[in-house]
DSSP file (Angstrom, degrees, kcal/mol; ACC not computed):
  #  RESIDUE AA STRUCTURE BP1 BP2  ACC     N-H-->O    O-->H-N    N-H-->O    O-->H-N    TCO  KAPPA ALPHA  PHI   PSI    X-CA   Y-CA   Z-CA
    1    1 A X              0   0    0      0, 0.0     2,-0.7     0, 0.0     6,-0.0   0.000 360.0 360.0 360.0 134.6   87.6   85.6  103.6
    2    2 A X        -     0   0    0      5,-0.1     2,-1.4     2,-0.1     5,-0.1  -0.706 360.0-147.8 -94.8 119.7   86.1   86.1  100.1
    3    3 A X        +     0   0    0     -2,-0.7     2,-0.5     2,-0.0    -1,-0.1  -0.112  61.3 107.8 -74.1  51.2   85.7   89.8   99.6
    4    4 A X    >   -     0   0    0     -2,-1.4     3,-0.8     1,-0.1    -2,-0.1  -0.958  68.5-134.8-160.7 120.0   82.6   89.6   97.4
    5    5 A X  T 3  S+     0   0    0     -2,-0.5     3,-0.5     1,-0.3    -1,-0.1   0.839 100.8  68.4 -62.4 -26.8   79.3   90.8   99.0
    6    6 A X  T 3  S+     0   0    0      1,-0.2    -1,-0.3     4,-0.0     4,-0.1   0.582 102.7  50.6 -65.8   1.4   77.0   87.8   97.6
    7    7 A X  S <  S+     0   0    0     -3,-0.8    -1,-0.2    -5,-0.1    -2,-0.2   0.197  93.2 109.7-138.7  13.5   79.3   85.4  100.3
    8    8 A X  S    S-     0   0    0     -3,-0.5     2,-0.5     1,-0.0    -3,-0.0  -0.495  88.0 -96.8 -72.0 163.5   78.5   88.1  103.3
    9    9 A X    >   -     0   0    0     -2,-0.1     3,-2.1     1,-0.1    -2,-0.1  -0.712  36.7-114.3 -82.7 133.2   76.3   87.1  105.9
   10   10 A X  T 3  S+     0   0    0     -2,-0.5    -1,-0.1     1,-0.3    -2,-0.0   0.891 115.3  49.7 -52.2 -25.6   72.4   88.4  105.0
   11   11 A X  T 3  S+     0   0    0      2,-0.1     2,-0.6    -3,-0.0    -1,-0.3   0.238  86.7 110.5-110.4  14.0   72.4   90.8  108.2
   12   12 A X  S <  S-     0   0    0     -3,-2.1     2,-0.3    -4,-0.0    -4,-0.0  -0.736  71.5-122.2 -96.9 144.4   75.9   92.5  107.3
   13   13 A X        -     0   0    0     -2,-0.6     2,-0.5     1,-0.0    -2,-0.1  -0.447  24.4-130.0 -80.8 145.2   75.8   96.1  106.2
   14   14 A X        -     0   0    0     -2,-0.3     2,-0.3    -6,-0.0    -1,-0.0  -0.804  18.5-152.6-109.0 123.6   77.4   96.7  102.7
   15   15 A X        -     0   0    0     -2,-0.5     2,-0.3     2,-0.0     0, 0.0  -0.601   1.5-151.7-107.2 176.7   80.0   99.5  102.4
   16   16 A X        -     0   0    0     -2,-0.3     2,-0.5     2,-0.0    -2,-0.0  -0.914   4.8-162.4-159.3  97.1   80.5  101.1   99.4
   17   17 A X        -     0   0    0     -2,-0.3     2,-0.8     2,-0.1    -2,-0.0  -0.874  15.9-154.7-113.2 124.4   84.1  102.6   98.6
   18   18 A X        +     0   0    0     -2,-0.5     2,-0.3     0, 0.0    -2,-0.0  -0.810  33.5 137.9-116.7  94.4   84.0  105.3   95.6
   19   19 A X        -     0   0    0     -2,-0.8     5,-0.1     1,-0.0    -2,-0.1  -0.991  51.4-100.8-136.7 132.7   86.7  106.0   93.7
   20   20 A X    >>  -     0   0    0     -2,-0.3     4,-1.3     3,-0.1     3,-0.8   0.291  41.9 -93.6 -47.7 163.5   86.6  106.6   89.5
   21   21 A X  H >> S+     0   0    0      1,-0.2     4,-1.9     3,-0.2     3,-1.6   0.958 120.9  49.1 -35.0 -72.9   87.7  104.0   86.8
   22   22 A X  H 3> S+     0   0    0      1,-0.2     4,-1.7     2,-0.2    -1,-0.2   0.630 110.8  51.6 -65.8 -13.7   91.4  105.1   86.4
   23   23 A X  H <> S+     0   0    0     -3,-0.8     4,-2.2     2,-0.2    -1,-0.2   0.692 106.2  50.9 -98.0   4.4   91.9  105.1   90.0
   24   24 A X  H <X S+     0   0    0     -3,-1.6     4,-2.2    -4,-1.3     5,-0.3   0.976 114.2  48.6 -81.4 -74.1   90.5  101.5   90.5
   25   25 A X  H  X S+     0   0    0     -4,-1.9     4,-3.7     2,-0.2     5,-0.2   0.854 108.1  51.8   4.1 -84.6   92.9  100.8   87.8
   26   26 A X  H >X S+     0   0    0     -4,-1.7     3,-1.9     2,-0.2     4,-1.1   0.902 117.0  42.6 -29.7-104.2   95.8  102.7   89.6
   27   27 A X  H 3X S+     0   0    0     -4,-2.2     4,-2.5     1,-0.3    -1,-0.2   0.737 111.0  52.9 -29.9 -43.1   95.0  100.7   92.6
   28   28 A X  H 3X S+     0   0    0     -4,-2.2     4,-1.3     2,-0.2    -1,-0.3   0.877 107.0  48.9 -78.1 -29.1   94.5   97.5   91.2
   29   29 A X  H <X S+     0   0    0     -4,-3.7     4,-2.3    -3,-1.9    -2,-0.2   0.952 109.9  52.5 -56.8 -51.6   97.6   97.4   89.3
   30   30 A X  H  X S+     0   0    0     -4,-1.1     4,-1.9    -5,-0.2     5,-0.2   0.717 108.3  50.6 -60.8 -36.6   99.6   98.4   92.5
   31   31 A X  H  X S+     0   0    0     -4,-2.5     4,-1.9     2,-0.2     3,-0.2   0.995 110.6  51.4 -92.6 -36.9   98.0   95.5   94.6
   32   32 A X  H  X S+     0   0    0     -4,-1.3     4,-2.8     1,-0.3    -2,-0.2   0.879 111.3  47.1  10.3 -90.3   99.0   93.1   91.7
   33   33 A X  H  X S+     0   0    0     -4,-2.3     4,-3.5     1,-0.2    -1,-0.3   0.897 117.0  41.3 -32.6 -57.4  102.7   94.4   91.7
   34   34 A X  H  X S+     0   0    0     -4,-1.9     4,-2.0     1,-0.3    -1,-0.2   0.981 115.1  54.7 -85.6 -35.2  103.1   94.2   95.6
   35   35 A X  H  X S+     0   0    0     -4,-1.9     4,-2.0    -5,-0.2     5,-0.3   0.958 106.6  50.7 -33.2 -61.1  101.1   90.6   95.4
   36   36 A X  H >X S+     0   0    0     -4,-2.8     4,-2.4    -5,-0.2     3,-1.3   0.989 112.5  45.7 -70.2 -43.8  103.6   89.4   92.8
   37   37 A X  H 3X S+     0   0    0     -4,-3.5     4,-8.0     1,-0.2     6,-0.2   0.919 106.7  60.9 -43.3 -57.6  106.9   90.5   95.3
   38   38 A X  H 3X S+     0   0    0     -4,-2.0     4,-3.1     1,-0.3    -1,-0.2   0.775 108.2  38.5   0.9 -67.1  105.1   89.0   97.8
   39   39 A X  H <X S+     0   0    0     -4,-2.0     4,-2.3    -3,-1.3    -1,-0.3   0.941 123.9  44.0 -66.5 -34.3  105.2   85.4   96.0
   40   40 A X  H >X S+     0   0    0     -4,-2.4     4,-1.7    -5,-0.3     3,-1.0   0.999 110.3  51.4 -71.3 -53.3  108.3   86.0   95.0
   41   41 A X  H >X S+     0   0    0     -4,-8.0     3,-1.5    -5,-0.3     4,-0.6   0.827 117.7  41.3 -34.6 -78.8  109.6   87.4   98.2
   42   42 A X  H 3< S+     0   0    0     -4,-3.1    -2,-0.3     1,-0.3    -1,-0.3   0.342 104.7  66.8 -86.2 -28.2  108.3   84.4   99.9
   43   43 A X  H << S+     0   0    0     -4,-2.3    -1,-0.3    -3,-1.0    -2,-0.1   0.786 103.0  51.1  61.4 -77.0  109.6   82.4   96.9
   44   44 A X  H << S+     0   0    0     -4,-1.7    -2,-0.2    -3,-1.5    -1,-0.2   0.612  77.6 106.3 -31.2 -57.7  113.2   83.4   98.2
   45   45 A X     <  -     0   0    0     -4,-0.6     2,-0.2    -3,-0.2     3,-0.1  -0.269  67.4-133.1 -69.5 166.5  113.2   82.5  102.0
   46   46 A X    >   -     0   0    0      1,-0.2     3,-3.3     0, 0.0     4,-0.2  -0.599  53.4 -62.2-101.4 147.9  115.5   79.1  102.7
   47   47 A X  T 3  S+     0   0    0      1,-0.3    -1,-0.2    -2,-0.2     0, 0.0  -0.064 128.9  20.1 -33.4 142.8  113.5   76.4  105.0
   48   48 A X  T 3  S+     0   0    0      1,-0.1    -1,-0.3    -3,-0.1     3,-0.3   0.215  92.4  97.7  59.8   3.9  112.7   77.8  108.5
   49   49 A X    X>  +     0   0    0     -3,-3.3     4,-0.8     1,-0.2     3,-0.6   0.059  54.3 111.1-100.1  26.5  113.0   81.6  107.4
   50   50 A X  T 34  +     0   0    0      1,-0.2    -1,-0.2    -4,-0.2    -3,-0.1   0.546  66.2  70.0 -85.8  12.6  108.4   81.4  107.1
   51   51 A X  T 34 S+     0   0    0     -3,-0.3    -1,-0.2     1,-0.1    -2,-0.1   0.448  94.2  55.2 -99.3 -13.6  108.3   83.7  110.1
   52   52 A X  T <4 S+     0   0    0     -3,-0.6     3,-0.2     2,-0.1    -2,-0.2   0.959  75.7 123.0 -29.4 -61.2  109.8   86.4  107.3
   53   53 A X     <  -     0   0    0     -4,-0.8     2,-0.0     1,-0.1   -15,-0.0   0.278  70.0-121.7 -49.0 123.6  107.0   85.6  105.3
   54   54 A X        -     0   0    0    -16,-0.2     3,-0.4     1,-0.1    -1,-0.1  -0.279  33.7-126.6 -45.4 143.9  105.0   89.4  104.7
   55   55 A X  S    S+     0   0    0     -3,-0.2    -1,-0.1     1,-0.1   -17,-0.1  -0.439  80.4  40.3 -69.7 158.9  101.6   89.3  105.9
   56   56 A X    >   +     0   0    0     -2,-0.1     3,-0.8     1,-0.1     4,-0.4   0.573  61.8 136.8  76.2  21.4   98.2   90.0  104.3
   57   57 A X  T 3> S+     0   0    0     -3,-0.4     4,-0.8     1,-0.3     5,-0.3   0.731  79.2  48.8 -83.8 -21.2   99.2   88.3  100.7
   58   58 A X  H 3> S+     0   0    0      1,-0.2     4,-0.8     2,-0.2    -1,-0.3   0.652 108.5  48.2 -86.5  -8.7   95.4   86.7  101.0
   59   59 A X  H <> S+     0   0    0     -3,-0.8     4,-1.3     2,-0.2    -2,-0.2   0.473 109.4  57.2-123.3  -1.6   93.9   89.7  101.8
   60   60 A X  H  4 S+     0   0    0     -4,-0.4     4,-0.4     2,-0.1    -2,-0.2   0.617 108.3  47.0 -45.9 -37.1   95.8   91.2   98.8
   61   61 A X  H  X S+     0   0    0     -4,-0.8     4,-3.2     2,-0.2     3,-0.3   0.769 106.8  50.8 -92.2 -50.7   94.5   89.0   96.7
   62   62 A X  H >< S+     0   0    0     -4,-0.8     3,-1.2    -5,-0.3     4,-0.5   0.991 112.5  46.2 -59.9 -53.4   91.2   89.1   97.6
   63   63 A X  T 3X S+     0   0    0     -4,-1.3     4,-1.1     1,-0.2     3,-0.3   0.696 108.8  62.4 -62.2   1.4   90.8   93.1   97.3
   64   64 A X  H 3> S+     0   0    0     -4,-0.4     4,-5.2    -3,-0.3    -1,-0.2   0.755 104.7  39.0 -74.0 -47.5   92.6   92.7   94.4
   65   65 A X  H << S+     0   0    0     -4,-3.2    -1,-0.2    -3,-1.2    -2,-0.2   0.200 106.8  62.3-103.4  38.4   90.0   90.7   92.7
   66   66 A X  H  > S+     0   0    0     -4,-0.5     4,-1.9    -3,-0.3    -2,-0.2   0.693 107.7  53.2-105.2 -46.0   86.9   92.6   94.0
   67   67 A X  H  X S+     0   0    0     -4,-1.1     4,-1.7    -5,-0.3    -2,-0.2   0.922 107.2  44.8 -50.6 -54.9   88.6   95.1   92.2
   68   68 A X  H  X S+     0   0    0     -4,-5.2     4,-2.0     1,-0.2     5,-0.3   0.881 110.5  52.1 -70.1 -17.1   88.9   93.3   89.0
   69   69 A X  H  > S+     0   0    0      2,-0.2     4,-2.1     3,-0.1    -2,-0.2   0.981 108.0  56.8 -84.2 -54.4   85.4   92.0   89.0
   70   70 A X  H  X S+     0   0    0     -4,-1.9     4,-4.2     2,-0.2    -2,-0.2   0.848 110.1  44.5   4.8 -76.0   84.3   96.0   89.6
   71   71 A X  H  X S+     0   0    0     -4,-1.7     4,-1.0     1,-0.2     5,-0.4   0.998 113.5  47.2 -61.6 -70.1   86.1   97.0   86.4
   72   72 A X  H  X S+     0   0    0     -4,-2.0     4,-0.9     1,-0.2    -1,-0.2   0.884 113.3  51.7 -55.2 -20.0   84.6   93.9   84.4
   73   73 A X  H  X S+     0   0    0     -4,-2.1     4,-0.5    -5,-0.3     3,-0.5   0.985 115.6  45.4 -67.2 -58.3   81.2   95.2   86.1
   74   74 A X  H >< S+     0   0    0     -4,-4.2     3,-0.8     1,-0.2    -2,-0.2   0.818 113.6  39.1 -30.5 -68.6   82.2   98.7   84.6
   75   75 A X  H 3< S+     0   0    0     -4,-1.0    -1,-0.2     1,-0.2    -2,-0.2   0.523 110.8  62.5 -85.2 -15.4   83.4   98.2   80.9
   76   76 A X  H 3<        0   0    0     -4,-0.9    -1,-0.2    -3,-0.5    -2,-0.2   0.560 360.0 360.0 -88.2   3.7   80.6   95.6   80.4
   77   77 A X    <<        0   0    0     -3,-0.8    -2,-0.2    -4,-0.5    -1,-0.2   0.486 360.0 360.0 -83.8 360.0   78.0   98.5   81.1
């Protein structure tokens, strides 16, 4: 699922999560970091060990970059 309201369905409700510049920062760095173990973790396992594999590395990814397009929304204001 692409986290990015423009690819919602018209008759979904839009939430709205409020937190300042530096801690959207803060947050966005952090899912970065656990994003890259992730790959890396997963990198790592030997053939048949993909029932290891963390979860939720796509849904990492996505809030990750709703975040960075946020911040580009920000600093281009």
């Amino acid at each position: 699922m692409i986290l990015d309201v423009d690819y919602g369905e018209p008759d979904e409700r839009v939430i709205t999560i409020r937190m300042t510049k530096a801690q959207a920062e803060w947050a966005q760095s952090g899912l970065s970091d656990i994003a890259c173990w992730v790959r890396g973790f997963n990198a790592a396992l030997k053939e048949g060990e993909s029932d290891r594999s963390p979860m939720g590395l796509s849904e990492i990814r996505e809030l990750n970059i709703a975040l960075k397009k946020a911040l580009d929304r920000v600093e281009q204001q």
